[in-house]
C-alpha positions, -999 to 999 in steps of 0.1 A, spaced: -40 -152 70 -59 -123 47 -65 -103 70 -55 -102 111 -93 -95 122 -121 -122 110 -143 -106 83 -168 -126 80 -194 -145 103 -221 -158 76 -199 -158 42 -176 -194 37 -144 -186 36 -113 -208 32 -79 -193 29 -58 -211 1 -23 -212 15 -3 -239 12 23 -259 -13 12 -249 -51 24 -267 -80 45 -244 -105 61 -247 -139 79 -222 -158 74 -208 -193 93 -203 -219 97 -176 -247 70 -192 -265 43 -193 -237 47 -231 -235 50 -245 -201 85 -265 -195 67 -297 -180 99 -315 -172 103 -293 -138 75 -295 -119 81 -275 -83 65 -268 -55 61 -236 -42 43 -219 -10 14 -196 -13 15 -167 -6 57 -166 -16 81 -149 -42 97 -176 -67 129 -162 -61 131 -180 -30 137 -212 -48 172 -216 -55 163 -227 -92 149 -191 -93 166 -167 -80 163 -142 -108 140 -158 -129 118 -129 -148 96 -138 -168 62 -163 -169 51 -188 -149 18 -210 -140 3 -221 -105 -19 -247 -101 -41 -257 -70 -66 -282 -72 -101 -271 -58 -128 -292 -42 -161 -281 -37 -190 -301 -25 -220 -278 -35 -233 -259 -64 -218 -223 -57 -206 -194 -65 -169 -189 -60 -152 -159 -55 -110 -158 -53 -95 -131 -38 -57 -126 -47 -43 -104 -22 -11 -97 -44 2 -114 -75 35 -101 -91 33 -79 -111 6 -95 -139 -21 -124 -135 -43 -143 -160 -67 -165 -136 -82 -197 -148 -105 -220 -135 -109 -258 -156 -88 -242 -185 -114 -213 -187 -103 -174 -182 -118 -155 -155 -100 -128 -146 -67 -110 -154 -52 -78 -137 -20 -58 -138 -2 -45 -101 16 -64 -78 2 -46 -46 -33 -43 -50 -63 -68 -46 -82 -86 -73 -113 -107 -74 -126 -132 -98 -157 -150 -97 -171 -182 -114 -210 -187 -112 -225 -222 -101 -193 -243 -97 -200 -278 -98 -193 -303 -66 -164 -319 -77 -126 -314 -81 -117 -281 -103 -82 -267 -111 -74 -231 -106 -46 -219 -125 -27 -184 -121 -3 -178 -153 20 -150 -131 42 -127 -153 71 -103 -138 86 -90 -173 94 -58 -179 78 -50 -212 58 -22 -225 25 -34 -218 36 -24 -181 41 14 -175 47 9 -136 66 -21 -130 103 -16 -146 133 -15 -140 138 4 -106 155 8 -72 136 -18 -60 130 -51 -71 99 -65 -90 94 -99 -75 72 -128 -93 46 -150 -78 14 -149 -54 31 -129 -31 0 -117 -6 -28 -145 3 -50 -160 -20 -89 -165 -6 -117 -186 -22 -153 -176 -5 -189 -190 -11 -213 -160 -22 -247 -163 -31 -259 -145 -62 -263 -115 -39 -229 -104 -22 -216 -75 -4 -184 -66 -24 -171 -34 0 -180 -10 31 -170 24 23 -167 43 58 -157 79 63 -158 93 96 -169 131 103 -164 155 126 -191 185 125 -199 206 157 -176 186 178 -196 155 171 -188 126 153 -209 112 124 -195 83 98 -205 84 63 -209 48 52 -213 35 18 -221 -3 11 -212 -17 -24 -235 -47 -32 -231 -73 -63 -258 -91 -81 -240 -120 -103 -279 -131 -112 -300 -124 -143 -328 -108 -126 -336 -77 -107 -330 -84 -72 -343 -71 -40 -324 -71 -6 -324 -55 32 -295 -40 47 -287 -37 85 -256 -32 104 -239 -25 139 -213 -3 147 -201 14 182 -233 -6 197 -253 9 175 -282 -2 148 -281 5 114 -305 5 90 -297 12 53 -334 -1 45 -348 -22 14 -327 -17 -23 -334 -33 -60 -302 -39 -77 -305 -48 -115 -291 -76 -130 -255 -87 -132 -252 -52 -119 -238 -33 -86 -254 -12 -63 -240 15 -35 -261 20 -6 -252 49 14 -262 65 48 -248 93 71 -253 78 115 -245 99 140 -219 86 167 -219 109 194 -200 87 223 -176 68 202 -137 76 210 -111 89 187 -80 68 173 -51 82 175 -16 73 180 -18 70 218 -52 59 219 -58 34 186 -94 30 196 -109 3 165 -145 -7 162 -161 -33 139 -182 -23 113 -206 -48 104 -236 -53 76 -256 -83 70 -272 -89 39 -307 -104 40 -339 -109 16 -377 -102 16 -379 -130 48 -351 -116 68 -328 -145 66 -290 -128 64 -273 -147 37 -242 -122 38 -220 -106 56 -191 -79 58 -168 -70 84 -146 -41 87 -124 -22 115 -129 13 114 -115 45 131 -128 81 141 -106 104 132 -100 134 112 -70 148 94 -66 187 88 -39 207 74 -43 241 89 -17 267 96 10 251 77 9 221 105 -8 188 101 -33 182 127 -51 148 143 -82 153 158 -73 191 157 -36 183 169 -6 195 156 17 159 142 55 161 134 60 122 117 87 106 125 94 76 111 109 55 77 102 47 41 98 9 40 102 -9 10 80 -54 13 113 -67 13 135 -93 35 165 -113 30 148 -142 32 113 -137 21 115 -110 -9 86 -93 -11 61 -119 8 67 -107 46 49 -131 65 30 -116 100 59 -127 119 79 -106 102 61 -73 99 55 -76 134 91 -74 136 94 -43 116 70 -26 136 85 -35 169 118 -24 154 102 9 145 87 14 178 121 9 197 134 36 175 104 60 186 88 63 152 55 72 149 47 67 110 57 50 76 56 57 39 49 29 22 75 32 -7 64 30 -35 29 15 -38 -1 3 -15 16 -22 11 -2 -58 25 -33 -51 44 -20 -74 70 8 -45 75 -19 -16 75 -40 -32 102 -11 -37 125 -4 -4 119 -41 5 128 -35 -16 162 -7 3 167 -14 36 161 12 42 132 2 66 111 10 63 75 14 79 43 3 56 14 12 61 -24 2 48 -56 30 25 -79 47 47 -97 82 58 -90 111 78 -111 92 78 -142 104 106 -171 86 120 -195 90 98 -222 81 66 -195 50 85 -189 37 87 -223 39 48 -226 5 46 -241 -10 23 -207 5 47 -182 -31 70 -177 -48 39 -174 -28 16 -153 -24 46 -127 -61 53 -126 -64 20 -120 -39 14 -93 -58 44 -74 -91 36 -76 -83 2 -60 -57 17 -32 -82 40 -21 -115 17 -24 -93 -14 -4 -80 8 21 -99 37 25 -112 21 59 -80 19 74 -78 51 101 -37 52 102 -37 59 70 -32 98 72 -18 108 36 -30 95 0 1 103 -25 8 97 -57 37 100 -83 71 95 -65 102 118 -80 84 116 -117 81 145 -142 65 174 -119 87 199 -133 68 201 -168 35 215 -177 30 175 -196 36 163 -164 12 182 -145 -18 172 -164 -10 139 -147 -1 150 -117 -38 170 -119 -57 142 -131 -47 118 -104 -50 139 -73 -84 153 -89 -88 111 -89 -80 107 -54 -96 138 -40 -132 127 -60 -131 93 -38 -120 107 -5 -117 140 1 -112 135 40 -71 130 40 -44 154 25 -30 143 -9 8 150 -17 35 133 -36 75 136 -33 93 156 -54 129 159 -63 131 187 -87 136 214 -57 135 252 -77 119 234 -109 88 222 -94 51 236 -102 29 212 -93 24 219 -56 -6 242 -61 -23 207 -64 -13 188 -31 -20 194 5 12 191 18 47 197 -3 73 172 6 111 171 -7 132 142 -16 165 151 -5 200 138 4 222 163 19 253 150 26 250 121 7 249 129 -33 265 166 -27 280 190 4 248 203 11 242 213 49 212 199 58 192 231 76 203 254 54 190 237 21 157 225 41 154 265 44 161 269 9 135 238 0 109 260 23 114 286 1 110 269 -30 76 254 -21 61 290 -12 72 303 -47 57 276 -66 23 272 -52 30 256 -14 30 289 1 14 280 37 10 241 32 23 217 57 60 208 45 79 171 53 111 158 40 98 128 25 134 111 18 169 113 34 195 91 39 230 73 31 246 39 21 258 20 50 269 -11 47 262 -35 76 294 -47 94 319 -17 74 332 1 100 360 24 96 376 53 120 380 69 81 345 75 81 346 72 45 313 68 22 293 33 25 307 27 64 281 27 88 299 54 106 294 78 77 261 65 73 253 71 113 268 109 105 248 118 77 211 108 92 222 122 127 230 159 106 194 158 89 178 149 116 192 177 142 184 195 113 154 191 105 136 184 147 148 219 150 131 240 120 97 248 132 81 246 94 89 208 89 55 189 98 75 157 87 105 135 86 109 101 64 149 85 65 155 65 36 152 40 44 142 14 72 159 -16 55 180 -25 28 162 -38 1 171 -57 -34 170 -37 -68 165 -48 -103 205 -52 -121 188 -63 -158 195 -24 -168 225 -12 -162 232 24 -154 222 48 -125 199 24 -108 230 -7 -106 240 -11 -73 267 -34 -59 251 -62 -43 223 -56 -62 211 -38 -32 203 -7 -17 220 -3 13 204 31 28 185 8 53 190 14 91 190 -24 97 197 -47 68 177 -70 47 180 -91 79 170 -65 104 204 -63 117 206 -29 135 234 -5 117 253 25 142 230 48 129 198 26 144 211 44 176 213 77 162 172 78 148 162 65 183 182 94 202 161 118 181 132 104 175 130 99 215 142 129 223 106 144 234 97 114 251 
């Protein structure tokens, strides 16, 4: 499943999951033939017990029958962390990021049997600034769905919706990417529906082998809002026709009316003040790695719900769109960030880092700028904020973000408390901070200091949340010591921030670290090794096993209920 909504009604599209064939490589880019397995798609590798901690390359195949001349266009949902697509031995696409979308197209396919071949590479080298060696673990493989659709040499590649609230009337903003994969100049009609409503974005030329954005501003003035009681969701579609009117395209979104202000040092909804409540959540489960299939982030969410939470971060990088559009159901707001987590200085001059972060934006926001949960765009977790080389960083990419939508609040999560001096540039200042855990800190009195800090530096009257928090707790260590890493210390240490932090007027925000225990990388040893290999700050384990403190998050997070 790509997506939980059907996006197309015109467009052919078969969904490619299923039992791939998959062969490792060696040192010397040569595939060791004498193993073949088979693996499911989507999947991590390390679920194979041959592979548990296999880094490095490896190639899937799928063969691919077709039965007319076509186009074909592959989506990959999420390959980890680099790909190198080929189709009958030719190379068509390649892309780095495990947790954004890719497409590559081959023109006029013959009718016959093709082989589409994925070389997947999860290495840490330095051709890749963002994924290394972290808290969190950089599985391999086609971890999100894998799509193969039938376009004609005119396609719609994206709907770019935006809603707007002017004179207490809403109006949408909608912006519809189309592709030409011909030689010529082409001329199409576009027309779409949304809310009940017509609309006509009239007749465009696109040049050849070229795209084109059509845009158009509708007014909307009976629709109703989404929010997090009410999620209302409406399609958004646009057919694609020619000079005789036949529709030979389609698109589908679900969109959301809703607008996201941060005035008086508050967040507001719709022109409500929001406290979040909820968890950072790493894509990882005991038993799937980083390939949660719908069951299971339907499990999450209902786990989250019980607790009375009412977002998610999506730690550290854009999450499965599957997960976003439950949240849009659901009426979870969340705060999505780019891939890039703990980076220094010296990390961040790796000579790809500017590039592989612009890139990594431009496709979060562009892929999930429809999504109306999504609340907070932020970038640049607990990386060098405190210097003025780090700043032109944190600059350009907000100034990035902000350029493509300007209608949600931009922040990032900073750990450098008195040092920091990029908040001038965000929306909202948030603190990563673990009272009680790594020092004797009380929680409320250093979330006043952390207050303090922000409106010296440059958050003076910007919405503040305390974007990390938490403790080890090890599921099934119980002890009446109450001693580090049992689930009673754990339980403690959440239950202090937390009566802390419900009770400070100032704090628009509240993310524990974390909701589950996830794996990390071990290949580096140092401050990120872990025993277990895990980190163990979850509320419910890699299983979802509820820990003591699961009761103490529910009793505050319900406690207004």
């Amino acid at each position: 499943m790509i997506r939980i909504f059907d996006t197309h009604r015109v467009r052919k599209v078969k969904e490619l999951e299923g039992i791939w064939s998959f062969t490792v490589m060696n040192d010397n880019d040569e595939e060791m033939l004498d193993k073949v397995y088979r693996l499911p798609v989507p999947g991590c590798w390390e679920q194979h017990p041959d592979l548990t901690s296999y880094r490095g390359r490896g190639v899937y195949r799928k063969t691919i029958k077709t039965t007319v001349n076509k186009n074909l266009r592959f989506v990959f949902k999420g390959v980890s962390h680099t790909a190198d697509v080929y189709f009958d031995g030719v190379p068509i696409g390649h892309h780095y990021n495990a947790y954004t979308a890719f497409t590559s197209i081959v023109k006029g396919a013959e009718p016959k049997e093709h082989e589409l071949m994925i070389v997947v590479d999860n290495s840490f080298s330095e051709a890749s600034s963002l994924h290394l060696h972290n808290d969190y673990y950089t599985y391999g493989g086609l971890i999100r769905p894998v799509g193969l659709e039938e376009v004609e040499d005119l396609f719609i590649e994206r709907i770019e919706f935006t809603p707007v609230l002017e004179n207490n009337s809403w109006h949408a903003d909608i912006r519809v990417i189309v592709g030409n994969l011909s030689e010529l100049e082409q001329e199409f009609m576009l027309n779409g529906e949304l809310a009940g409503q017509m609309l006509t974005l009239g007749t465009s030329r696109v040049g050849p082998c070229a795209e084109l954005a059509v845009t158009g501003r509708f007014d909307f003035p009976d629709v109703m809002v989404w929010d997090n009681e009410q999620p209302n969701l409406y399609e958004l579609e646009f057919h694609l026709s020619g000079q005789n009117g036949l529709v030979f395209d389609d698109l589908i979104e679900r969109v959301g009316f809703r607008s996201v202000t941060t005035l008086n040092g508050k967040i507001q909804v719709n022109g409500k003040d929001i406290v979040l409540k909820g968890f950072n959540r790493h894509e990882d489960h005991a038993l799937a790695g980083a390939s949660l299939p719908l069951s299971l982030m339907v499990q999450d969410l209902d786990l989250m719900a019980d607790m009375g939470c009412n977002s998610v971060r999506t730690s550290h990088y854009p999450n499965d769109e599957r997960f976003l559009d439950l949240c849009d159901e659901r009426g979870l707001f969340v705060w999505e960030e780019n891939h890039a987590r703990g980076l220094n200085l010296d990390q961040m001059r790796n000579p790809n880092f500017v590039q592989q972060c612009e890139d990594v934006n431009r496709e979060m926001v562009e892929q999930h700028v429809n999504h109306p949960s999504i609340i907070i765009w932020a970038i640049l977790n607990e990386c060098a904020s405190w210097s003025e080389e780090g700043k032109v960083h944190y600059k350009r990419q907000l100034e990035q973000i902000r350029t493509m939508d300007s209608s949600r609040p931009l922040t990032f999560a900073s750990h450098h408390r008195e040092k920091e001096i990029c908040f001038d540039l965000a929306d909202i200042v948030s603190f990563n901070l673990y009272p009680g855990w790594y020092g004797p800190e009380d929680p409320g009195e250093l979330c006043d200091q952390a207050r303090a800090w922000a409106d010296s530096s440059g958050g003076l009257g910007k919405p503040m949340i305390m974007s990390e928090f938490g403790a080890d707790g090890f599921y099934g260590y119980r002890s009446p010591s109450q001693v580090k890493g049992t689930e009673e210390r754990q339980a403690q240490i959440i239950d202090s921030n937390l009566e802390a932090y419900r009770n400070r007027n100032f704090v628009s925000g509240m993310y524990i670290w974390q909701f589950c225990d996830c794996r990390v990388t071990e290949e580096k040893v140092g401050p990120l090794w872990r025993v277990q290999t895990l980190n163990n700050k979850g509320v419910v384990d890699g299983y979802r096993r509820p820990k003591l403190a699961y009761a103490v998050v529910k009793k505050h997070f319900t406690a207004d209920e």
